[in-house]
C-alpha atoms as a printed R data frame, in Angstrom:
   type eleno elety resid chain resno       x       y       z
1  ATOM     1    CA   UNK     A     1 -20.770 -12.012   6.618
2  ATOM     2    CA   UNK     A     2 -21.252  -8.193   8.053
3  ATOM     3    CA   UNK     A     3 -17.520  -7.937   8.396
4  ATOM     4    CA   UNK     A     4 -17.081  -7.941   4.560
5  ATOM     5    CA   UNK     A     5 -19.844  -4.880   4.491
6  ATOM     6    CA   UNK     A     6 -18.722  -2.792   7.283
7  ATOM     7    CA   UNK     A     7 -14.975  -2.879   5.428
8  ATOM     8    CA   UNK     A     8 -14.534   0.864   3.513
9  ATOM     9    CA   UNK     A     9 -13.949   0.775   0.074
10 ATOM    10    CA   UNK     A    10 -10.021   0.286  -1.256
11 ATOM    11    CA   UNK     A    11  -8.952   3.867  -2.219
12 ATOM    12    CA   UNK     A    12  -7.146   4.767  -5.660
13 ATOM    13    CA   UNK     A    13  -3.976   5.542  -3.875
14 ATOM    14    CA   UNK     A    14  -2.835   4.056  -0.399
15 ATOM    15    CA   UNK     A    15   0.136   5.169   1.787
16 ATOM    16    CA   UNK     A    16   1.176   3.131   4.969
17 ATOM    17    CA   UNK     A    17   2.375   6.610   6.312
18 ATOM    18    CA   UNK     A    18   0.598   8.438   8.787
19 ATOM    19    CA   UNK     A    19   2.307  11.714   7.573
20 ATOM    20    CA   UNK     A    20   1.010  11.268   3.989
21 ATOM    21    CA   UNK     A    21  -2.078  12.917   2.649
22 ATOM    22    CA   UNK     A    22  -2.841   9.276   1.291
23 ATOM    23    CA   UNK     A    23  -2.979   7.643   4.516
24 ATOM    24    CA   UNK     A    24  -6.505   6.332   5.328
25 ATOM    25    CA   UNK     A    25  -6.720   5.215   8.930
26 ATOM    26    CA   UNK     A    26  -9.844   3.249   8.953
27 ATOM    27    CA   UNK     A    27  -8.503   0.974   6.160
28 ATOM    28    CA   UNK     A    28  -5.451  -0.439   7.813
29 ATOM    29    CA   UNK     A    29  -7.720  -1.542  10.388
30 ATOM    30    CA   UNK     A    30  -8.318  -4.436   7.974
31 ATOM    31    CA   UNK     A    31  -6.144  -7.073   6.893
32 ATOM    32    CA   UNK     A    32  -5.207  -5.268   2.831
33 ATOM    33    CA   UNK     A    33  -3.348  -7.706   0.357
34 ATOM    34    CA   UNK     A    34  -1.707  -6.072  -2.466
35 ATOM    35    CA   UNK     A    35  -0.368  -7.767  -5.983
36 ATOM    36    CA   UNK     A    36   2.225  -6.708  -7.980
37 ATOM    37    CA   UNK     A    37   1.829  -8.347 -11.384
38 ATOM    38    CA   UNK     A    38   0.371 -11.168 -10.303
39 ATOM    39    CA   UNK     A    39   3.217 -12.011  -7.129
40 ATOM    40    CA   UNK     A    40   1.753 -11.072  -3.514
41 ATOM    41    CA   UNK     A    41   3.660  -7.944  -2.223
42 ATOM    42    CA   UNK     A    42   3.938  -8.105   1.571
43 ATOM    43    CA   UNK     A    43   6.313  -5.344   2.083
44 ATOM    44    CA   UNK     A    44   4.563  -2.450  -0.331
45 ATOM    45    CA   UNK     A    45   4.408   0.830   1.950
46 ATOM    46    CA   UNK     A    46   2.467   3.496  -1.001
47 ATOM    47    CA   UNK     A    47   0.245   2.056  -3.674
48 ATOM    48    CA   UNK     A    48  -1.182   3.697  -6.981
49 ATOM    49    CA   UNK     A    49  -3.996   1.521  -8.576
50 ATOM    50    CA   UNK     A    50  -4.369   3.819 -11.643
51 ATOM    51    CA   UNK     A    51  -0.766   4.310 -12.676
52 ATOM    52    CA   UNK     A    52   0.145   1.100 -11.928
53 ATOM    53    CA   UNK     A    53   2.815   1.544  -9.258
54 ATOM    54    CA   UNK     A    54   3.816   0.313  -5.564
55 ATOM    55    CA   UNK     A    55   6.819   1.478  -3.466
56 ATOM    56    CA   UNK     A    56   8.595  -0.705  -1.100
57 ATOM    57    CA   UNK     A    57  11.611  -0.006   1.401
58 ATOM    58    CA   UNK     A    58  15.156  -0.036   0.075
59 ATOM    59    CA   UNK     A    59  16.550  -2.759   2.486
60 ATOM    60    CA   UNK     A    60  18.411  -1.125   4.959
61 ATOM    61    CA   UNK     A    61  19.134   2.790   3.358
62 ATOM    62    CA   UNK     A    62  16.876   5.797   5.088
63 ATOM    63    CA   UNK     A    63  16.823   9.137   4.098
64 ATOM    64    CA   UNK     A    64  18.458  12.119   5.853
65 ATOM    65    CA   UNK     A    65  15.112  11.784   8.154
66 ATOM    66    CA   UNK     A    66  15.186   8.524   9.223
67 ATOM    67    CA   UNK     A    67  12.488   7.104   7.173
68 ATOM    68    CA   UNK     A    68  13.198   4.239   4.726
69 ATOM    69    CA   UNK     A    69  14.165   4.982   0.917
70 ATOM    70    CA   UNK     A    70  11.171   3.802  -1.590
71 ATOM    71    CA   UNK     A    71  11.703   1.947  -4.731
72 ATOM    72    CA   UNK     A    72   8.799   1.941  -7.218
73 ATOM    73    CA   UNK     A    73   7.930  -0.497  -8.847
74 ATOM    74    CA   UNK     A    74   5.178  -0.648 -11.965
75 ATOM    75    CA   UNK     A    75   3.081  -2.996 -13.313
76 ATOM    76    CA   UNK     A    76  -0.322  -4.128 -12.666
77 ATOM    77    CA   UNK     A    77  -1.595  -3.513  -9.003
78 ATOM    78    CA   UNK     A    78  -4.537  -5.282  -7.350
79 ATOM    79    CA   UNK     A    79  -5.360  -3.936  -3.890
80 ATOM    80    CA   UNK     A    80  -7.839  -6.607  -2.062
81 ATOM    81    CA   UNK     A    81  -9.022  -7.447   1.582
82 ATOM    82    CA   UNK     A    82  -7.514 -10.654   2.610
């Protein structure tokens, strides 16, 4: 039960991208589950506990740089280790 302990606290804000000043490498290190009011979210790439937000890929459409389009969503976001 060390493996719960050694686990870094769940920031405020997440980002799956390594460019972004929210990305925390350490934490994706661990298995993270997010929930989108209520409904399990496997495909959320940026999280916002406080404002209530998540942003997953558009399907297929990427920006002029190659990187996937974000939606945001809002609602009530739990962040957990699963």
């Amino acid at each position: 039960m060390s493996d719960s302990q050694s686990r870094p606290p769940l920031p405020d804000r997440l980002s799956g991208n390594p460019r972004s000043r929210y990305h925390v490498e350490e934490i994706f290190e661990h298995n993270i589950g997010i929930r989108l009011n209520g409904k399990e979210r496997n495909d959320v790439e940026e999280y916002c506990i406080s404002e209530g937000w998540v942003k997953v890929p558009a399907h297929k459409a990427l920006d002029r740089r190659g990187q996937p389009l974000l939606l945001k969503l809002k609602g009530t976001v739990e962040a957990y280790y699963s």
